[in-house]
C-alpha positions in Angstrom: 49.3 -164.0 -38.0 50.0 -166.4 -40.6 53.7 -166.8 -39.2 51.9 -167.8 -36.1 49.7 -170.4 -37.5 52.2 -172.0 -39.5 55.1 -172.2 -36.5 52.4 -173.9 -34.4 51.1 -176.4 -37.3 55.4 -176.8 -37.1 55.6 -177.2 -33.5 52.5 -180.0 -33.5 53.6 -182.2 -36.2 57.3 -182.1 -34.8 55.5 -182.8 -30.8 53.5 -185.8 -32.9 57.0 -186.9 -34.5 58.9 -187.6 -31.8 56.8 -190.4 -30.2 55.7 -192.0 -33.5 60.1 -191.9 -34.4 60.9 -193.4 -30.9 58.5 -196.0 -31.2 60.4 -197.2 -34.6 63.6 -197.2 -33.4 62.3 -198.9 -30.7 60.9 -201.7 -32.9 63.9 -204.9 -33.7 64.5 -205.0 -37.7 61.9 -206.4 -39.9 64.8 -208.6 -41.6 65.7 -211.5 -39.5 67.2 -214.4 -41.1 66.1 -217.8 -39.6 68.1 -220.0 -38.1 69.0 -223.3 -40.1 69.0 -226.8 -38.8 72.7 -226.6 -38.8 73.1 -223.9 -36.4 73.9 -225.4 -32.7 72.9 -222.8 -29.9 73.2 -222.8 -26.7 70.8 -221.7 -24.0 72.6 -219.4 -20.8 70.2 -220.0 -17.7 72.1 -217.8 -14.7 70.6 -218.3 -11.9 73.4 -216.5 -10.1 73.5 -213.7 -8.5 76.7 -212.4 -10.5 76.7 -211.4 -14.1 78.6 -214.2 -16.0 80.9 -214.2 -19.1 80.6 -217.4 -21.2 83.0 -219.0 -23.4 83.0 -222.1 -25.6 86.4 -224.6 -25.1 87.2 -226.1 -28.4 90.4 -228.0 -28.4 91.9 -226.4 -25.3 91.0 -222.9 -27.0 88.1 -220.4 -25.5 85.9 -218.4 -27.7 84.0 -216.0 -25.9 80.1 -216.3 -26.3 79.0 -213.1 -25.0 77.9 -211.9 -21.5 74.7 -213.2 -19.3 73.2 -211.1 -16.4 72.3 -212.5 -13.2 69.1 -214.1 -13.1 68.4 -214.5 -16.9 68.5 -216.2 -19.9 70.1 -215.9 -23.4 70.3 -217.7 -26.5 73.5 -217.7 -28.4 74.2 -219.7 -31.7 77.8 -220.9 -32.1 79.8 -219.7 -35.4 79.9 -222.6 -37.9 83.8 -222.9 -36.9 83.0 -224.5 -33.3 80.5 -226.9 -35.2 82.5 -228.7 -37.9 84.1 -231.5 -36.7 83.3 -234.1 -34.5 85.2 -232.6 -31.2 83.2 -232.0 -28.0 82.9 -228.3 -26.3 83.4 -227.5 -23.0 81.1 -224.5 -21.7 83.0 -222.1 -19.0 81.1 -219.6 -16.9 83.9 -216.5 -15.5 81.9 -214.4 -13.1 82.3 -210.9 -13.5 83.9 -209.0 -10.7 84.9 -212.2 -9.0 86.6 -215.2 -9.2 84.6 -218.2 -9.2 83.7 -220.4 -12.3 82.7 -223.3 -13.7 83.7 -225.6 -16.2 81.4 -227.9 -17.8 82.0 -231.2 -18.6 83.0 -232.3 -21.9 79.9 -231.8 -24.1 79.2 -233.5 -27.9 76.6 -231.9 -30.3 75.5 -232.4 -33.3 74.1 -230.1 -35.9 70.6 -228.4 -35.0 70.8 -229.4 -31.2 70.6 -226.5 -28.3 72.9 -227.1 -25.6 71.7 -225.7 -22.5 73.8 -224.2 -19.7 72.3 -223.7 -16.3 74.3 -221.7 -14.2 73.1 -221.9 -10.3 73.8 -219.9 -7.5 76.3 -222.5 -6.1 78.5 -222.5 -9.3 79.3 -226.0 -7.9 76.1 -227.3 -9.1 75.9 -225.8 -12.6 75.5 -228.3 -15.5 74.9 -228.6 -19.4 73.1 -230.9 -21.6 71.9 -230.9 -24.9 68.6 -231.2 -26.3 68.0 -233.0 -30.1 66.7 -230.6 -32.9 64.8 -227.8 -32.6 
């Protein structure tokens, strides 16, 4: 009998566990670090129907940004190397699984500004611009 009670008190904490665990590692870390006014991100609008890979130009050189799916929007903030000097950026959208891109025109920054890609369904038609501060 007392076997009995104490696998079922067992069995109905563990059944109460599992939701309560889930919903933590559900939850993003409570450690974020802010962004400084010297950090230059860019926004990633894709309004395409493709999933799009995005790279930075610097100096003839890509750095790839990460990867935007069709139909949203990300935030990505550029590694202090891309944001030393004075040099512009160009912005290049590869579509994954095909290929079509687009390559922005040359872009110039400073520190704490958010340059924002808009990728539209005609690629032909994407553009990027930057908006001051944050």
């Amino acid at each position: 009998m007392r076997n009995k009670l104490l696998r079922a008190a067992l069995l109905s904490l563990g059944v109460l566990m599992v939701p309560a665990l889930a919903l933590q590692a559900a939850q993003p870390d409570t450690i974020t670090t802010k962004a400084d006014e010297n950090t230059v991100s860019i926004v990633v609008q894709n309004r395409n129907f493709l999933d799009m890979r995005i790279y930075v130009v610097r100096n003839g050189t890509p750095f790839r940004v990460g990867t935007v799916t069709s139909f949203t929007e990300q935030e990505f903030d550029l590694p202090r190397a891309l944001t030393g000097t004075t040099d512009d950026i160009q912005l290049v959208a590869r579509a994954i699984g095909s290929r079509t891109g687009y390559v922005s025109h040359p872009v110039i920054f400073s520190k704490g500004d958010t340059v924002v890609f808009q990728i539209e369904n005609a690629i032909g038609l994407s553009s990027a611009w930057v908006t001051a501060g944050r």
